[in-house]
NUKOL-955037 format. One record per atom (N, C-alpha, C): x, z, y; residue in three letters. Coordinates in steps of 0.02 Angstrom, whole numbers, plus 50000, padded with zeros to 5 digits. Example, Ala and Ser with C-alpha at 12.3 -4.5 7.8 and 13.67 -1.06 7.14 Angstrom:
% residues 2
506605039049716ala
506155039049775ala
506605039049835ala
506425035449888ser
506845035749947ser
506455039450002ser
END
This chain:
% residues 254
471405118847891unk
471995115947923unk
472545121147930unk
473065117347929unk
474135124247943unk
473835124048016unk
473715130447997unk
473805133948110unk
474775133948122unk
474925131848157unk
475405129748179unk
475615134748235unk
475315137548273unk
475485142848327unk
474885150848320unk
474975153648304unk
474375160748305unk
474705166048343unk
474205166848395unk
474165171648468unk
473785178848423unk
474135183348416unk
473775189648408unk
473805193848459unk
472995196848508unk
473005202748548unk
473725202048601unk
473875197048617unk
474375196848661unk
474495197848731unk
474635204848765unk
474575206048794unk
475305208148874unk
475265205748911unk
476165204848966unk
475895208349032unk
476195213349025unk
476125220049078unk
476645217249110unk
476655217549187unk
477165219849237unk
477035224649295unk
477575227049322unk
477645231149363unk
477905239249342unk
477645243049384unk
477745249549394unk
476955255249336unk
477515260749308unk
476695263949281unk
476305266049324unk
476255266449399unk
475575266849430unk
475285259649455unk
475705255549458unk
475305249749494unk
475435243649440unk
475375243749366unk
475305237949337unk
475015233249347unk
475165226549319unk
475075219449320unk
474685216449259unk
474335216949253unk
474305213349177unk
474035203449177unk
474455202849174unk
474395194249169unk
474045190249119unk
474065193849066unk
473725192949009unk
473395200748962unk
472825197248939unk
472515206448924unk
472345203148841unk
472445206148805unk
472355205948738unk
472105197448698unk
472605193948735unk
472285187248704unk
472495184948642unk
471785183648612unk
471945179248535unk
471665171948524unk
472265167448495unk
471955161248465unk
472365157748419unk
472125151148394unk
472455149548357unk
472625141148359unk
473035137748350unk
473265131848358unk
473385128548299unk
472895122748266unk
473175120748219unk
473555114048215unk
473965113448162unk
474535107348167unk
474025099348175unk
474625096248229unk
474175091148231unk
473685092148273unk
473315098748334unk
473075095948378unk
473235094848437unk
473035092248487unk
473165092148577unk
472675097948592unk
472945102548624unk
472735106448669unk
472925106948724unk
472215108448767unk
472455108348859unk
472355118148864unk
472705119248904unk
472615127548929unk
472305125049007unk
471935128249041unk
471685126849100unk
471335134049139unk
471335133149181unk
470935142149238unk
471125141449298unk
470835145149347unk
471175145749409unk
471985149349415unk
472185145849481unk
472625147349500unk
472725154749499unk
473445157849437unk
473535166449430unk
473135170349379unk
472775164649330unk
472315168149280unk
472975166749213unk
473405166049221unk
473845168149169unk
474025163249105unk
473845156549135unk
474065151249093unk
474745148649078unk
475145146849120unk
475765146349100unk
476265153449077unk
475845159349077unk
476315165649062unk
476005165648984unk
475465164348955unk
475245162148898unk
475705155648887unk
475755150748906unk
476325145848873unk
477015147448865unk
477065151348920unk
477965154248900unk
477915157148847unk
477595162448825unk
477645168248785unk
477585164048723unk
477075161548728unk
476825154848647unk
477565150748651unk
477935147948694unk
478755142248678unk
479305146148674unk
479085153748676unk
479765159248701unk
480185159148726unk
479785156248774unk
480195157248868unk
480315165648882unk
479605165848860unk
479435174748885unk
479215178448806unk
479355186448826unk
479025190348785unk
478335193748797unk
477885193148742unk
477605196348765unk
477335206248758unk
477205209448805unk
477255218648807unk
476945218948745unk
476355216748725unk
475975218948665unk
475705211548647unk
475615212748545unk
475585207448521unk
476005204548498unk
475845199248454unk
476185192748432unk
476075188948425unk
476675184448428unk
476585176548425unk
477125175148332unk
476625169348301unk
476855166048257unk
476885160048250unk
477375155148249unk
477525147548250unk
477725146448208unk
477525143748150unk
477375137048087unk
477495146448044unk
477265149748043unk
477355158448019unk
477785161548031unk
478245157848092unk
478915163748091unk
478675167748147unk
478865174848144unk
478825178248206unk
479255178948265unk
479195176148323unk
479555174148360unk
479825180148386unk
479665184648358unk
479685192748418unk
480505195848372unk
480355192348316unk
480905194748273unk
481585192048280unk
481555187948307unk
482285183148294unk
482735186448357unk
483455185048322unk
484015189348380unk
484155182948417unk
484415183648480unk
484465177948525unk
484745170148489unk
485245171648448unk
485415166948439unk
485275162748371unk
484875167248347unk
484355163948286unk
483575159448328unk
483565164748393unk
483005161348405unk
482945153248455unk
483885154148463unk
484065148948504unk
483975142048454unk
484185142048403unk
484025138148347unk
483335137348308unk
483025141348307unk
482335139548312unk
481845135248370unk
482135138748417unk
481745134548487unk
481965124748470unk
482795126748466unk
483195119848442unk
482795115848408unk
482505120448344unk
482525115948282unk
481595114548308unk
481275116548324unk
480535117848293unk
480155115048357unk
480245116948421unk
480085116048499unk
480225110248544unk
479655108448551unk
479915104348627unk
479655103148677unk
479905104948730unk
479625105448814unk
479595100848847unk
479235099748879unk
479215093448950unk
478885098349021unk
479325097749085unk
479005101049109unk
478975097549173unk
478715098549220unk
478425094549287unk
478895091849322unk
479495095249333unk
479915092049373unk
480545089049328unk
480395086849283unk
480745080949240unk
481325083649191unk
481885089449236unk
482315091649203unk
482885086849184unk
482815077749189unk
483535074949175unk
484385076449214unk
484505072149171unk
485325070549218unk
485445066249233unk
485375067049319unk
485515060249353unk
486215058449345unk
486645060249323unk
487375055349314unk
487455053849225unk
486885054249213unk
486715051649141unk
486445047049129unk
486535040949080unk
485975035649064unk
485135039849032unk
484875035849041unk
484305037549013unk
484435039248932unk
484905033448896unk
485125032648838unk
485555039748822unk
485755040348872unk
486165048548852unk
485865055448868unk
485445054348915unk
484945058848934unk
484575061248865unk
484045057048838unk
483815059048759unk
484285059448714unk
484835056448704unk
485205058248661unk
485645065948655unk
485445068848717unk
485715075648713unk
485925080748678unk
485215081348636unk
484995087548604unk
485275083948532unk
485435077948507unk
485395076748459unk
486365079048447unk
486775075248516unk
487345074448503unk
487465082548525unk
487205087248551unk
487635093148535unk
487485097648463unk
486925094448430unk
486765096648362unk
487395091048317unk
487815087448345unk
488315085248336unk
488085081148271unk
487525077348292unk
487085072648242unk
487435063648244unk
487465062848194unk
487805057548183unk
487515051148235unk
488025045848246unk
488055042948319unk
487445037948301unk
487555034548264unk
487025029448208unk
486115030048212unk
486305036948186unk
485565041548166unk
485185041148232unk
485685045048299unk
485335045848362unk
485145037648387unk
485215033248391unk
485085027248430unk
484645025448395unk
484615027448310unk
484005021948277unk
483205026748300unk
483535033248302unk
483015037248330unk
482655036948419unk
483335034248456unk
483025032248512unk
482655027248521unk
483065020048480unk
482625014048500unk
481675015148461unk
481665019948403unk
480945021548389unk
480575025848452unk
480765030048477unk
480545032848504unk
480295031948583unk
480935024548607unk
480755021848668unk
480205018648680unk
480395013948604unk
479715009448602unk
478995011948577unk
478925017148569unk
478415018648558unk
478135023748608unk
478605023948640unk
478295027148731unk
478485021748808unk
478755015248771unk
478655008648824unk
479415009848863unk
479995012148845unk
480375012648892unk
481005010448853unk
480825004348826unk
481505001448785unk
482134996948811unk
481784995648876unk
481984990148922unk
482304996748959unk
482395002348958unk
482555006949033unk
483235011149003unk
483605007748942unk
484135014848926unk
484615013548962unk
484955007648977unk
485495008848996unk
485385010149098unk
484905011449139unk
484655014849187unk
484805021749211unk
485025025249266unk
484915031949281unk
484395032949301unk
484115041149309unk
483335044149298unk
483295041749396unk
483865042949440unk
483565039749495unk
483265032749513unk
483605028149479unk
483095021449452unk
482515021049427unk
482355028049398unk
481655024449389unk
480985028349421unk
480215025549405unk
479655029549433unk
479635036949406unk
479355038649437unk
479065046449401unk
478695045949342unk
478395040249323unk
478015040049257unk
478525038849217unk
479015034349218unk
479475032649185unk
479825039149166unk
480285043149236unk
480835048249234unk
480115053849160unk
479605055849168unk
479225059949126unk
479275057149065unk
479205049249039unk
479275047548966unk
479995047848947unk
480395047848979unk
481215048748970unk
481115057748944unk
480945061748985unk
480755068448961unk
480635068348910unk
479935066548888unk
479535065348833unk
480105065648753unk
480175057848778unk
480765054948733unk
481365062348717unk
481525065448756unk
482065070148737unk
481885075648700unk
481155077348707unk
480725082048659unk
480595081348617unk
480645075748598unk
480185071748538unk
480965070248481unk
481635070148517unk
481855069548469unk
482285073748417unk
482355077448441unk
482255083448376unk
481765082448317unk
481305079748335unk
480675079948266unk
480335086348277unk
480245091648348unk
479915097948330unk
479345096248310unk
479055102248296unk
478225103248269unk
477645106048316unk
477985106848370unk
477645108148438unk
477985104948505unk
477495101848541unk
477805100448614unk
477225105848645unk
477705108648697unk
477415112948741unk
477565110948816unk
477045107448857unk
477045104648902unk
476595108248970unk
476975109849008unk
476795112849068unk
476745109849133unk
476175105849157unk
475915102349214unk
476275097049209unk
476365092249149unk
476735086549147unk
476555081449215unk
476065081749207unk
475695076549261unk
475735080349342unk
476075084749349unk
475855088749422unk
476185083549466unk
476765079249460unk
477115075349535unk
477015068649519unk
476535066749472unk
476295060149466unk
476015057149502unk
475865051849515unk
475265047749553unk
474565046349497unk
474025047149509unk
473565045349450unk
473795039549385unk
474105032449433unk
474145028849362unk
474725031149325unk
475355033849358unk
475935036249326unk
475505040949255unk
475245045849297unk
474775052649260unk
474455048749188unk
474045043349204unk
473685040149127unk
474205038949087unk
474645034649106unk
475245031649079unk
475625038349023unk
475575043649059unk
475745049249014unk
475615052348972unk
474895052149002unk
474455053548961unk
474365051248903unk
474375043748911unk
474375039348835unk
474705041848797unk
475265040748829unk
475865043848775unk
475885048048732unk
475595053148771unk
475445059248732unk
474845059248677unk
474415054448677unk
473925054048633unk
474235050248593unk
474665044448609unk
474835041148555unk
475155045248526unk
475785049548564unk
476455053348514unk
476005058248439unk
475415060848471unk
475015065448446unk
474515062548366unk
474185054448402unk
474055051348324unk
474485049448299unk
475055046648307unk
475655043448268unk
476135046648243unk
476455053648282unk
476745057448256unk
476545062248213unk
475915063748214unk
475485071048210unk
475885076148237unk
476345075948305unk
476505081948330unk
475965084448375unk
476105090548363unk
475525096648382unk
475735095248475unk
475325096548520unk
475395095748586unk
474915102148619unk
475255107348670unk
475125112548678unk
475145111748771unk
474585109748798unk
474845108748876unk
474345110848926unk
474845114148968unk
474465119849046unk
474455111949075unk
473645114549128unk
473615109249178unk
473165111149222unk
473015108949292unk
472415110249337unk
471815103349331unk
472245098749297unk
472075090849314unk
471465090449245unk
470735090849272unk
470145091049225unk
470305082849188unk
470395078749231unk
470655071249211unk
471255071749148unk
471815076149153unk
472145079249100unk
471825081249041unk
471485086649055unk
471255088548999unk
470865084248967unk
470505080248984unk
470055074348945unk
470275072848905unk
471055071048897unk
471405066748830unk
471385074348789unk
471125079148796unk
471415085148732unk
470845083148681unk
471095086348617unk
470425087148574unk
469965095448573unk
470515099648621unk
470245107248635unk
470565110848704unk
469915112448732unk
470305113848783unk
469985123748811unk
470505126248808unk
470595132948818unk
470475135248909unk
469925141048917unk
470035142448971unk
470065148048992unk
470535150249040unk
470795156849056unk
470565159549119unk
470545166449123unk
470075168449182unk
470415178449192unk
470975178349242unk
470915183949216unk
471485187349183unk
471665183049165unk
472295185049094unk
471755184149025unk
471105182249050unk
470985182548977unk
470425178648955unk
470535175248871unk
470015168048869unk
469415168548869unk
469125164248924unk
468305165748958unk
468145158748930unk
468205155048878unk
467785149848852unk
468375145948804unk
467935138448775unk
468365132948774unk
468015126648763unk
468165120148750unk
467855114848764unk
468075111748694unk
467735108648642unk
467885102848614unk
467855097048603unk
468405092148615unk
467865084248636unk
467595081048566unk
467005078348594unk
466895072848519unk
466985064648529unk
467535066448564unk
467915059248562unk
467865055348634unk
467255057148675unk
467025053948722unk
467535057448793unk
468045055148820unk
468305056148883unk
467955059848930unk
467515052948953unk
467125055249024unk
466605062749005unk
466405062348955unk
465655067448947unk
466415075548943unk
466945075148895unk
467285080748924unk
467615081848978unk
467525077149025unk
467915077349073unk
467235081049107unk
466745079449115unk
466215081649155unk
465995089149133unk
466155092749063unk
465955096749048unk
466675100449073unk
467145099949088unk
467635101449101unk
467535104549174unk
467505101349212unk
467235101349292unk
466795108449288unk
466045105449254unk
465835110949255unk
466125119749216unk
466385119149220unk
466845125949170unk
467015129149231unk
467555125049255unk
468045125349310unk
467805129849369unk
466905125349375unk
466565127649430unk
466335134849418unk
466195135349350unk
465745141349341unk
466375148649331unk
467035146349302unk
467515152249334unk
467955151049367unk
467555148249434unk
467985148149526unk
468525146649527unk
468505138349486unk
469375133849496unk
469315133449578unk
469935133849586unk
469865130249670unk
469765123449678unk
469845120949741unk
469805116049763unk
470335109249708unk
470855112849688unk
471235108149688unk
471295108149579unk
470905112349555unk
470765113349507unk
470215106949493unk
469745105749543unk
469125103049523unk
469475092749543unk
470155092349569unk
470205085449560unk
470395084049517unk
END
């Protein structure tokens, strides 16, 4: 299979040279196109500083990162601003819309400052609504609607670029459980239907169930991983147990 993201020895020091930080200690893996992956560990074992560094939010001190083979470490800001543009897309917990925006203009964002023809963007929205259930909601502001809703409006704005990665960080954290499934779907559907690759931090073992791999961090550094064979509940349960055996907290294990 095209590995789509490759983590080499990646390693993100902070602080002072007597009292360093290391958030992440020499981590390697590899992501291939086309799967769902969950990142998961206790609270401060260095999961979302591993997702920044992998969407190039962040750099990382030692190591590299490669996405669809480019080296992300290489690009000058504003080559890499256009890469993130062209190739990336984020969803992150607290929604990120514009409330004095339609929903309809909200996703259409990224398309109309790539100054993409007016036509192109709507035939691309009405595919993309309806195939995440929110076709009935464009002409709406994001304060009108639920939190499951305001997250597929997200969704929808990531998705339309066409990147080759969504990189999703605690999508589900201000959900209510059914909002949370509802998203979840989505994401499995966006994932068989699109074959976009899906890359997502979470505490929620119920989350990770929909992955087909799920990564776990301990440490700054990867202490296992899980693969499902299709069955939900049996990875959800093997999940739990992971969790337990490197000391998720309390709020890890709901």
């Amino acid at each position: 299979m095209n590995k789509i993201v490759e983590v080499s020895s990646v390693t993100k020091e902070y602080g002072e040279t007597n009292s360093n930080f290391y958030a992440l200690k020499d981590v390697s893996l590899d992501i291939n196109q086309g799967e769902f992956v969950g990142i998961m560990g206790p609270s401060g074992s260095g999961k979302t500083t591993l997702l920044n560094i992998m969407s190039t939010i962040d750099r990382a001190t030692q190591g590299k990162v490669l996405i669809d083979n480019e080296n992300i470490d290489k690009f000058k800001d504003e080559n890499l601003a256009r890469f993130r543009r062209d190739t990336i897309g984020f969803v992150f917990q607290a929604f990120n819309l514009l409330d004095n925006m339609t929903v309809r203009d909200n996703i259409a964002l990224p398309l109309t400052l790539n100054n993409v023809k007016h036509k192109i963007i709507l035939q691309k929205i009405g595919e993309l609504t309806k195939l995440l259930g929110i076709a009935n909601q464009l002409d709406k502001y994001p304060y009108e609607l639920s939190g499951g809703q305001k997250q597929r409006v997200a969704i929808c704005r990531a998705l339309i670029t066409s990147p080759k990665v969504i990189f999703a960080d605690e999508p589900t954290g201000a959900l209510d459980s059914k909002s949370s499934s509802e998203v979840l779907e989505c994401f499995k559907n966006i994932n068989k239907t699109l074959g976009t690759t899906i890359i997502m931090v979470t505490h929620d073992a119920n989350a990770a169930s929909y992955c087909d791999r799920v990564m776990f961090l301990k440490d700054g550094k990867l202490h296992g991983r899980l693969d499902s064979s299709g069955d939900k509940k049996e990875l959800f349960k093997k999940v739990l147990n992971m969790l337990a055996v490197i000391g998720g907290t309390e709020n890890e294990l709901l």
